[in-house]
C-alpha positions, -999 to +999 in steps of 0.1 A: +061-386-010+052-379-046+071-374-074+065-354-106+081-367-135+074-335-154+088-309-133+115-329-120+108-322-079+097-343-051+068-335-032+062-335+006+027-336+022+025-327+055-005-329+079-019-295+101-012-318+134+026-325+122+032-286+117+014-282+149+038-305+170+068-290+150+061-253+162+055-267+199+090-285+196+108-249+189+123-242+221+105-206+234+135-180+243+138-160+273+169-143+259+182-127+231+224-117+234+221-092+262+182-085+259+160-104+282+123-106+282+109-103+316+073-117+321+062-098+350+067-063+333+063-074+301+093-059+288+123-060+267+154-056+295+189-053+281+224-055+304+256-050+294+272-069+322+290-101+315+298-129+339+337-135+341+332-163+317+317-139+296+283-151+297+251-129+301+236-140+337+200-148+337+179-132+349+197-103+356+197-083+387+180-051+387+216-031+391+225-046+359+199-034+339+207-008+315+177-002+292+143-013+290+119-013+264+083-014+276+066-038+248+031-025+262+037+010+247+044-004+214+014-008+193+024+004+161+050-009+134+060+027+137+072+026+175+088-008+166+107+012+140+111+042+165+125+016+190+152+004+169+164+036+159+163+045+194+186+019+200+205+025+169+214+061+187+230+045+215+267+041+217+262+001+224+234+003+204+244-012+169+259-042+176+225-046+197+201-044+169+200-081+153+190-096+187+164-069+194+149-076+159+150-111+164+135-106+201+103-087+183+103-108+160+100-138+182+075-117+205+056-096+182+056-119+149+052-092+128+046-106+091+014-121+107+006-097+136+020-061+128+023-055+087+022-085+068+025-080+030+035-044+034-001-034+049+000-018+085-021-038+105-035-027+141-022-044+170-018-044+207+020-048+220+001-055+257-018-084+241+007-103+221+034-096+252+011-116+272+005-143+249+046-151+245+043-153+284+017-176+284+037-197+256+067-196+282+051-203+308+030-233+297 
């Protein structure tokens, strides 16, 4: 650690390899509230069934599912946008909305992937669906 006697702050220096084995400690999610990502169809599933504890089962059962969101069709920040609005529409669909953000968000990271610093950027939904499943998987 370093301090400046100037500015008055402390300084951290932390290595590439450090950073590295902190992202690999964040736990990878499978579920977001209701929405579940399924690895085999590479989708975005959503139930609005609750266990009697009120819990959302996982995985759910196909009768369960209510919507799906096929992350392979999705290769624009303008169908991510289109998506949530989409869901927006839906009577269940606002207080849905912060866990499907923060399921793209996890899936898609879009500063670095989709429009970083305002600037569309081309991307495939198909492609960085299939690298989160290979993240959960390994």
């Amino acid at each position: 650690m370093e301090i400046d006697k100037k500015n008055k702050y402390t300084r951290s220096f932390i290595k590439a390899s450090e950073i590295k084995d902190l992202l690999d400690a964040i736990p990878i999610k499978r579920n977001w509230g209701r929405w579940f990502f399924d690895p085999d169809l590479l989708c975005l599933r959503w139930s609005g069934s609750t266990n009697k504890d009120g819990s959302v089962p996982y995985p759910p059962s196909d009768f369960l599912i209510y919507y799906e969101i096929d992350l392979e069709k999705i290769n624009s920040t303008a169908a991510i946008a289109d998506t949530i609005f989409q869901i927006n529409g839906k009577g269940w669909g606002m207080n849905e909305l912060p866990d499907l953000i923060n399921a793209f968000h996890d899936i898609f990271q879009p500063q670095s992937n989709c429009c970083g610093f305002g600037e569309e950027k081309k991307f495939s939904g198909t492609e960085l669906a299939k690298r989160y499943k290979y993240r959960l998987e390994s």
